[in-house]
C-alpha positions in Angstrom: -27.2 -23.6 47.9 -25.8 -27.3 48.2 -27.4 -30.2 48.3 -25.0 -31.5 51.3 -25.9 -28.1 53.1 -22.0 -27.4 53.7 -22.5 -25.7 57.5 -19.5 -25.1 59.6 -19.9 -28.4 62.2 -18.1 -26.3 65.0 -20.1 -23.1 64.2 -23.6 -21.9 65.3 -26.4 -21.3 62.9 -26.1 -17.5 63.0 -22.1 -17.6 62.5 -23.3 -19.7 59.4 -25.3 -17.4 58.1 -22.4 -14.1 58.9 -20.0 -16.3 56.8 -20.7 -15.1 53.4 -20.4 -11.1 54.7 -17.5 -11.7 56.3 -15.7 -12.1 52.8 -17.7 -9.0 52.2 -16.2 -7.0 54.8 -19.2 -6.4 56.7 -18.8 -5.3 59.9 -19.3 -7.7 63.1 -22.6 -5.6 64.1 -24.3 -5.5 60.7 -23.5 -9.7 59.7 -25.7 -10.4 63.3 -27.8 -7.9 62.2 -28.6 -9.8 58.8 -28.2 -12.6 59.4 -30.8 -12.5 62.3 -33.3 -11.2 59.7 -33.0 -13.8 57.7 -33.3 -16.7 60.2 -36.1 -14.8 61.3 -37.3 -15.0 57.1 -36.3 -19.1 57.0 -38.3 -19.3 60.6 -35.1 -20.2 62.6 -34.2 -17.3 64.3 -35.1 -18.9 67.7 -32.3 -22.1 66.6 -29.6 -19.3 66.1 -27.2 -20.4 68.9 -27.6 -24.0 67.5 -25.0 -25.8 65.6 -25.7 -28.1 63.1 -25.2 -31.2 64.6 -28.5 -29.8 66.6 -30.7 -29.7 63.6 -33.0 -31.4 61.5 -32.2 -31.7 57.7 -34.4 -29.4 56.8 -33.2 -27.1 59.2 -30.1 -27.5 58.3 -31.2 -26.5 54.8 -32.9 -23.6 55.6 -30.1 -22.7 57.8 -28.3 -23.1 54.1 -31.0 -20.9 52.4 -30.2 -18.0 55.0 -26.6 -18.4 54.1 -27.5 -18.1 50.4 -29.3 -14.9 50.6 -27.9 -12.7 53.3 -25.4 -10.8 50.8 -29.0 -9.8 48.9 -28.0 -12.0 45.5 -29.5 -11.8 42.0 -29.5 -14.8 41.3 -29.7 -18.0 43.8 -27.9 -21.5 42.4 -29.8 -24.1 43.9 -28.0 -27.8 43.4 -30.6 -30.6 44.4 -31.8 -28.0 47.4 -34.6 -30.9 48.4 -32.2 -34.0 47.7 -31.4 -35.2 51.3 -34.6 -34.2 53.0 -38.1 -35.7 53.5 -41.1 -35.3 51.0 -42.4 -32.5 53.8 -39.2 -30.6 54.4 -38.5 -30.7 50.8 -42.0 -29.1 49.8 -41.1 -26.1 52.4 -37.7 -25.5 51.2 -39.9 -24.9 47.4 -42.3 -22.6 48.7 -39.5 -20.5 49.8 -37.8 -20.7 46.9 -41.2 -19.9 45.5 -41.8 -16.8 47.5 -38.0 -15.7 46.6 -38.9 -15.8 43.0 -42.1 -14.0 43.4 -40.1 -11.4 45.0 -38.1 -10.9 41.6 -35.1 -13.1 42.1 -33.4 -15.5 39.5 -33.6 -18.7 40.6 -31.3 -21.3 38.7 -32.6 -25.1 40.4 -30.7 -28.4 39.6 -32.6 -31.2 39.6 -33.2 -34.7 38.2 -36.6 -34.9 40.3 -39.5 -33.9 37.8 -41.5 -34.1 41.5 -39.7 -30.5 42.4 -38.8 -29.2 38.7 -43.2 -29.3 38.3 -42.7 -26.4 40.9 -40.9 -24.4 38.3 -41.7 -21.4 35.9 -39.5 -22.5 33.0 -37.5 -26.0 32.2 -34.7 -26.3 30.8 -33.4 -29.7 29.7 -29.8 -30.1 28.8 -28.1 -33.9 27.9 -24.6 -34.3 27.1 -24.0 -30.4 27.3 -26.5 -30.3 24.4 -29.7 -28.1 25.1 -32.8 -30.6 24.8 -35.7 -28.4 26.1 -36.6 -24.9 27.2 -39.9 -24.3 27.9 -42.1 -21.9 30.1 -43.8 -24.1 32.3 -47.3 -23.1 35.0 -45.5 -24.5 38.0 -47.3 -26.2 40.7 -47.6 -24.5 44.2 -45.2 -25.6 46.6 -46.9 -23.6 49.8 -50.5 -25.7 48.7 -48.7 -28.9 48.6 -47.4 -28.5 51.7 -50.5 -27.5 53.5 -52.2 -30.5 52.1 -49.0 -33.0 53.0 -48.8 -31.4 56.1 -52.6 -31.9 57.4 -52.6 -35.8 55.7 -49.9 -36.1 58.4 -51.7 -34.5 61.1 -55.2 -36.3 60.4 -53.0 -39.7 59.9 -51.1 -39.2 63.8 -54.7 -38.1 65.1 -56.3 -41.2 63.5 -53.3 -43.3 65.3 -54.2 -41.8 68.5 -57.5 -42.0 68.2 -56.8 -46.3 68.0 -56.2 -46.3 71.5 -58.3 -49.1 73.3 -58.3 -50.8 76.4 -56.6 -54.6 76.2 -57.3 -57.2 78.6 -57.7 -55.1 82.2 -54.6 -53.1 81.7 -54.2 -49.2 81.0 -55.1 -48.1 77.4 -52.7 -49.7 74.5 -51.8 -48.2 71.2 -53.0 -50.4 68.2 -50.6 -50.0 65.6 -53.2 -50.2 61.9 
């Protein structure tokens, strides 16, 4: 998984996703199969027929995540997975990786952002190809931090909304605070 994402520009999200099976030698029926199961797991199964160019960043990267596990790896290399997306975006793409590891998989994160190496069960520090640090770590939850981000924003629109007065006579204005 790449920080840049790396999608096909000219191909859907779902064709994105087959891409790894292909070089598998998976047949046509089972990639859509799969791949469909785990847009449906990254909650993009609905943006399937979309191509990249259509997407957010963080759909984009999730879109990247569904191409990372559809051949059922081991082990997942994540380089900088949160690096070109928003503080929100970024905290969603964690829990999954969160919920991946839970689920037994080796997860092997790059990151110079303590922010998303706190969300890890061990650290491991290197400098100059010298090993620093290697630790076991209680990792913060990504899937509470996001719930909390995620309703500050909500109450913070609402309270933007809820600004709205009427201004000399004329319909209802928004005050910007």
């Amino acid at each position: 998984m790449f920080q840049g994402f790396h999608l096909l520009a000219r191909a859907n999200a779902l064709k994105n996703v087959e891409l790894p099976m292909v070089y598998s030698g998976i047949s046509q029926h089972e990639r859509t199969l799969r791949a469909l199961r785990v847009l449906r797991l990254v909650g993009l199964e609905q943006w399937a027929n979309h191509k990249p160019s259509e997407l957010s960043g963080g759909q984009q990267q999730r879109i990247a995540v569904a191409r990372a596990l559809v051949n059922g790896p081991v082990v997942l290399l994540a380089d900088e997975p949160t690096g070109n997306l928003d503080r929100l975006t970024g905290l969603e793409i964690m829990a999954i990786l969160q919920v991946l590891n839970e689920q037994d998989m080796t997860i092997v994160l790059v990151t110079h952002d303590p922010h998303v190496a706190s969300f890890a069960k061990r650290r491991i520090e290197f400098l100059d190809g010298q090993l620093l640090t290697d630790i076991p770590i209680k990792p913060r939850s990504a899937r509470e931090e996001w719930m909390a981000v995620a309703s500050e924003q909500t109450a913070a629109a609402s309270e933007n909304q809820s600004r709205e007065v009427p201004v000399g006579g004329e319909e209802q204005k928004k005050v910007e605070a």
